[in-house]
Phi, psi and omega in degrees: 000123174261152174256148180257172181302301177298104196268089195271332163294320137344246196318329178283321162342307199250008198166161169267165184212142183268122165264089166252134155176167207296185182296143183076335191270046192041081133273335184263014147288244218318336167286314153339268198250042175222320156285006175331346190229003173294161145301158181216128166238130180240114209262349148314301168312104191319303187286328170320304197275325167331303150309340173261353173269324187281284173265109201277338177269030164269331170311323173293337154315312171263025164221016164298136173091006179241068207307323185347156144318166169216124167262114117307105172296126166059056188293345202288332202279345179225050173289023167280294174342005203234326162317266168344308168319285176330289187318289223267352128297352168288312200253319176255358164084029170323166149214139216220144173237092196261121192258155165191151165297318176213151193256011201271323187281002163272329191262351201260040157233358174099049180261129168320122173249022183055024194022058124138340185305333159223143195257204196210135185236142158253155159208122172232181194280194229279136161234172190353270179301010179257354164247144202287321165233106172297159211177077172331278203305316183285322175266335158274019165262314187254310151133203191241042163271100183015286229275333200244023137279312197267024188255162146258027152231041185306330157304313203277309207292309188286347182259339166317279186317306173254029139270317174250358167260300184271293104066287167257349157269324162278008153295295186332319179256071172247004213003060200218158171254011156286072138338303184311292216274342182264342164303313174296316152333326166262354169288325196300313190295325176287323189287310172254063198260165192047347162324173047048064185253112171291079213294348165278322186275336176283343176279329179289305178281351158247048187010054155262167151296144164306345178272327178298317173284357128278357174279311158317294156323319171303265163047257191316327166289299206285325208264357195063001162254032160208137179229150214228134205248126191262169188297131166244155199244015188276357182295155178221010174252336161232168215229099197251157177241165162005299183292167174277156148278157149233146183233139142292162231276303213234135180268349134309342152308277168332307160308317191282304159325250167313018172027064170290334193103171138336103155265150197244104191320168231003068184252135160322309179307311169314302169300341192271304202274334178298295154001277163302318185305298169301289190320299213290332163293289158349265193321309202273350165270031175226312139318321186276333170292350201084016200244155175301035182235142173295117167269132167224160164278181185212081214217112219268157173307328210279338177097021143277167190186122196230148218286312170239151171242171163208114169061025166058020187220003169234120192246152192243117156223150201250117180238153174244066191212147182269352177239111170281126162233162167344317185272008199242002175239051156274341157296320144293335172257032143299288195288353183284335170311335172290002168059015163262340190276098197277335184215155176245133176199149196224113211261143173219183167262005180279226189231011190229130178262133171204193190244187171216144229284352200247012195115339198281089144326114190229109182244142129352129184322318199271351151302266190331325198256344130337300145328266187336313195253011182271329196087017194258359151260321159207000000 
């Protein structure tokens, strides 16, 4: 059992909430044992939603006489059902925790989102501080989906899971008959994942349109298994572009998508997913935490390139190397020349933290994601 990040008692105090993440990344174990005394309407359970499809207003009924929290479980499958919600938080003054996998038939169906009355919550999978024996090498091959980090089949669990989860339920919402081109599409994604994407040359090779090769991308958002990191453009001495990164949800995920094989440390492969592995902690502690801030890359026409901002004032840059040299911080002090950066810091896999004369913080991983999750970074 990992205790998680996400404090759902914490937040249901001051508000109702939207839970939303993808699939396998505990949620209803987490609602389980942090929630022990909510109602749970599980929109799976065939009669539940069958009664609630016909009358949405059968939901008061069946929490009537009932102070609890009331979990809809997989509220996406009824998003009519959120009138009713809406009503019985104005009037009776619920508090209510509605969970789903994708957030795309609520926002792209026209669904009552309750006007500002529950706010939106994430989860994702298991991070740093949520495994008690950490395992670099193991999570960044199997990723942080509970059930397949804690598995002994974990390849055979991942290849399940994205055969039978992203293969066939995100397809489903792509709403398209090129079945072929959104399959090939998830390979393209696994393969150029933390990339660059050029959405006209990716659109060509699977002879789809660019508005079709972005729809698809939303798709991969709305569904939580993907996310897209923009260009930050505020530099004025160099000149940056433009385009997005895409990152998929899980580095096992991710792994499995691009059949890279097994990684093997200090390997390319290695280095891509520690990368990644450092972004996904950053998003899911600015999620758990609450905080307001925008992450971007930073990568000048000129080739300098520094792998994260936070807030447009903390610049990261991530090496999977155990000795830091000169060339591997020119990319922050390029930018440290825009005079916008309050900390420079340069995350590695070795064991020794130190400073560097201009200023560059240079930590060990496991320093930084201390800090980070200390609140001692943003």
């Amino acid at each position: 059992m990992h205790k998680r990040c996400l404090n759902l008692p914490d937040l249901l105090e001051k508000k109702s909430f939207f839970l939303f993440g993808a699939r396998a990344t505990g949620k209803t174990t987490l609602i389980q044992t942090s929630l022990p005394q909510a109602l749970v309407i599980d929109l799976l359970d065939t009669r539940t939603y069958k009664v609630l499809l016909q009358d949405a207003g059968a939901l008061a009924d069946l929490i009537r006489g009932n102070q609890k929290v009331v979990v809809i479980d997989e509220i996406q499958k009824l998003p009519n059902l959120l009138d009713e919600v809406h009503r019985l938080i104005q009037k009776e003054r619920r508090t209510f925790l509605l969970t789903g996998s994708s957030a795309r038939k609520l926002k792209h169906g026209s669904a009552n989102l309750l006007a500002g009355r529950a706010r939106e919550a994430r989860l994702f999978p298991l991070t740093w501080p949520e495994i008690k024996s950490f395992d670099l090498l193991r999570l960044l091959n199997h990723g942080g989906l509970p059930e397949i980090y804690d598995s002994t089949e974990p390849n055979e669990d991942l290849e399940a899971y994205v055969d039978t989860y992203l293969k066939e339920e995100i397809k489903a919402e792509a709403v398209t008959r090129n079945v072929a081109a959104f399959a090939e599409f998830l390979d393209i994604i696994g393969r150029s994942n933390g990339q660059e994407l050029n959405y006209e040359s990716f659109s060509s090779d699977l002879q789809v349109s660019p508005s079709t090769f972005k729809n698809y991308l939303q798709i991969l958002e709305d569904t939580l298994i993907g996310f897209r990191l923009s260009g930050f453009t505020k530099t004025k001495k160099r000149k940056a572009t433009v385009r997005a990164k895409h990152y998929l949800f899980d580095l096992g995920v991710t792994r499995q998508l691009a059949r890279t094989g097994m990684i093997r440390a200090k390997s390319k492969e290695f280095g891509d997913a520690f990368e990644h592995f450092i972004i996904l902690e950053v998003r899911a502690y600015l999620s758990y935490r609450r905080k307001n801030q925008e992450m971007n890359y930073w990568r000048s026409t000129s080739q300098f390139e520094v792998d994260l901002i936070i807030g447009g004032s903390i610049a990261i840059e991530i090496k999977s190397s155990d000795l830091v040299s000169d060339k591997h911080l020119k990319g922050l002090r390029a930018l440290a020349e825009e005079g916008m950066m309050k900390r420079l810091i340069c995350i590695h896999t070795g064991h020794l933290a130190r400073q560097s004369p201009d200023s560059i913080e240079i930590l060990p991983f496991q320093d930084f994601l201390t800090q980070l999750w200390a609140g001692d970074v943003v």
